[in-house]
N, C-alpha and C positions, 0 to 999 in steps of 0.2 A: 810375692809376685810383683814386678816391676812393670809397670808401666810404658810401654814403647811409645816415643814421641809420634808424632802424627803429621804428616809433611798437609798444609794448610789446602784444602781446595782451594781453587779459581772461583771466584764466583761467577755465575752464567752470565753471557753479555746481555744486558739493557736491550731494548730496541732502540736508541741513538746508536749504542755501537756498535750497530751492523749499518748505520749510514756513515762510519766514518771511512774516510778513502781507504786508509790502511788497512780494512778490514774488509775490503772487494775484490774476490779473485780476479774478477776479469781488468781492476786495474793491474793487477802484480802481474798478468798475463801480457800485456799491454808491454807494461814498462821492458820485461824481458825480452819480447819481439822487438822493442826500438836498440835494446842492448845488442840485442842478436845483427838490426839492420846496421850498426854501428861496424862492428864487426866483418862482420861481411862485407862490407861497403871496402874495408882497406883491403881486404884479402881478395877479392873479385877484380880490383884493380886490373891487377897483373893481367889478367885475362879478358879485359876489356870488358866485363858484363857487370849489370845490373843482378839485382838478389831476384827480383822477378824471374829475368832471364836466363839465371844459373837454373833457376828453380824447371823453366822449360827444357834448356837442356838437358838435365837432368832426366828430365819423363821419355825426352826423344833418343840418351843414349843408352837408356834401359829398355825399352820398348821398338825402336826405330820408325821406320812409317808409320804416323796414324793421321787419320782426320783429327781437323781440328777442335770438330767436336769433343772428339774423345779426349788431344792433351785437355781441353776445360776440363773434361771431369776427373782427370786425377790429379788435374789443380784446384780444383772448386773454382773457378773462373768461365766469365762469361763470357762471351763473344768480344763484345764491346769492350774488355780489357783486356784480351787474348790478343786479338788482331791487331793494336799498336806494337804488343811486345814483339807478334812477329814481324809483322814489318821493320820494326829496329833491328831483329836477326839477318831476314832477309840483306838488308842494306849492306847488314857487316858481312856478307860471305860466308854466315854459319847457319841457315835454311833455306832453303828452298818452298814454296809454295803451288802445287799443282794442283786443278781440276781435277777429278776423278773422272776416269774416260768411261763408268759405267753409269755414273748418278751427276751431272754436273754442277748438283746443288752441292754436292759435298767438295771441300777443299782438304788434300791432305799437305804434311809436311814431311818435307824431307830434311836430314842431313845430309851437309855439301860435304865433299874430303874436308875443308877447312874445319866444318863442326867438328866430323868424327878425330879429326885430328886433338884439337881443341881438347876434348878428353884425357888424354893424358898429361896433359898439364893441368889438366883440374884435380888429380887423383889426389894433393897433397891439400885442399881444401877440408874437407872432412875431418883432417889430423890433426889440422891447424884452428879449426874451429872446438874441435875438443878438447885441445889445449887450453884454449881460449876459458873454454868455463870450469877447470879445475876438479871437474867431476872422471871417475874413473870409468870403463868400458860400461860395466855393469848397472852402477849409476847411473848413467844414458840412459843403458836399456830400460829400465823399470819406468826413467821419466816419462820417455817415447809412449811406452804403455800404459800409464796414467793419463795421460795427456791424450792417447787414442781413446781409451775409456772415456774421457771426462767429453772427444767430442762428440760420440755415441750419443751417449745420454742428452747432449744438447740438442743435437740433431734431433732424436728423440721427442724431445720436450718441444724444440720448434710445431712440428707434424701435429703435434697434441696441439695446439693454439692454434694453427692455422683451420681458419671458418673450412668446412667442405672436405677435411682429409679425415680420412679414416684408419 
């Protein structure tokens, strides 16, 4: 009987290294969004917007009118960093911002012809961004979906440590 070699374990990391950088997801997370703002930063050009502001677009040519309430929350964005980005829309001629003529606390947004326009010269952003990082359709998809999982679980975890929530 011969004996089959034996590919070596790893040994388990130390507690030093899981404090080394390299071994912090949320730096590698980090570092990929500054990739990602790089990226985007040349490709937005063309279209005169910022990665914030693509990112608003985006919620308003999916969705169309909402309160502003609402694009926050399918930004995760607060008031207070919602409302510069629209006024920078505003200014350019790609929203509109109106009173709600039922609740006047509520402000919705609109797109102008300009926004909805503005759209089809974005359609080639997505392509050009997935080109950009080399990974196939399918590849995307599973990261997208690791990535929604993994903010689940933070989310999650936040709720669990915050004093008071249940």
């Amino acid at each position: 009987m011969t004996a089959t070699p034996t590919t070596p374990r790893p040994e388990a990391p130390s507690d030093e290294d899981y404090l080394r950088l390299d071994q912090q997801i949320c730096f590698s997370l980090n570092a990929a969004s500054r990739a990602f703002g790089s990226v985007y930063r040349v490709i937005l050009k063309d279209l005169g917007l910022t990665y914030p502001q693509y990112l608003v677009m985006l919620v308003l040519w999916e969705h169309g009118e909402l309160p502003v309430k609402k694009v926050g929350e399918h930004l995760r964005l607060d008031s207070g960093t919602l409302s510069p980005l629209l006024k920078r829309l505003e200014a350019a001629g790609l929203v509109r911002r109106e009173r709600s003529a039922r609740d006047e606390r509520s402000v919705h947004v609109h797109l102008t012809e300009e926004g909805i326009a503005l759209r089809e010269r974005a359609r080639q952003v997505p392509r050009r961004i997935g080109a950009a990082t080399g990974a196939d359709l399918e590849e995307i998809r599973e990261l997208r979906a690791r990535l929604d999982r993994l903010t689940a679980a933070l989310d999650a975890a936040a709720l669990e440590e915050t004093p008071g929530c249940v």
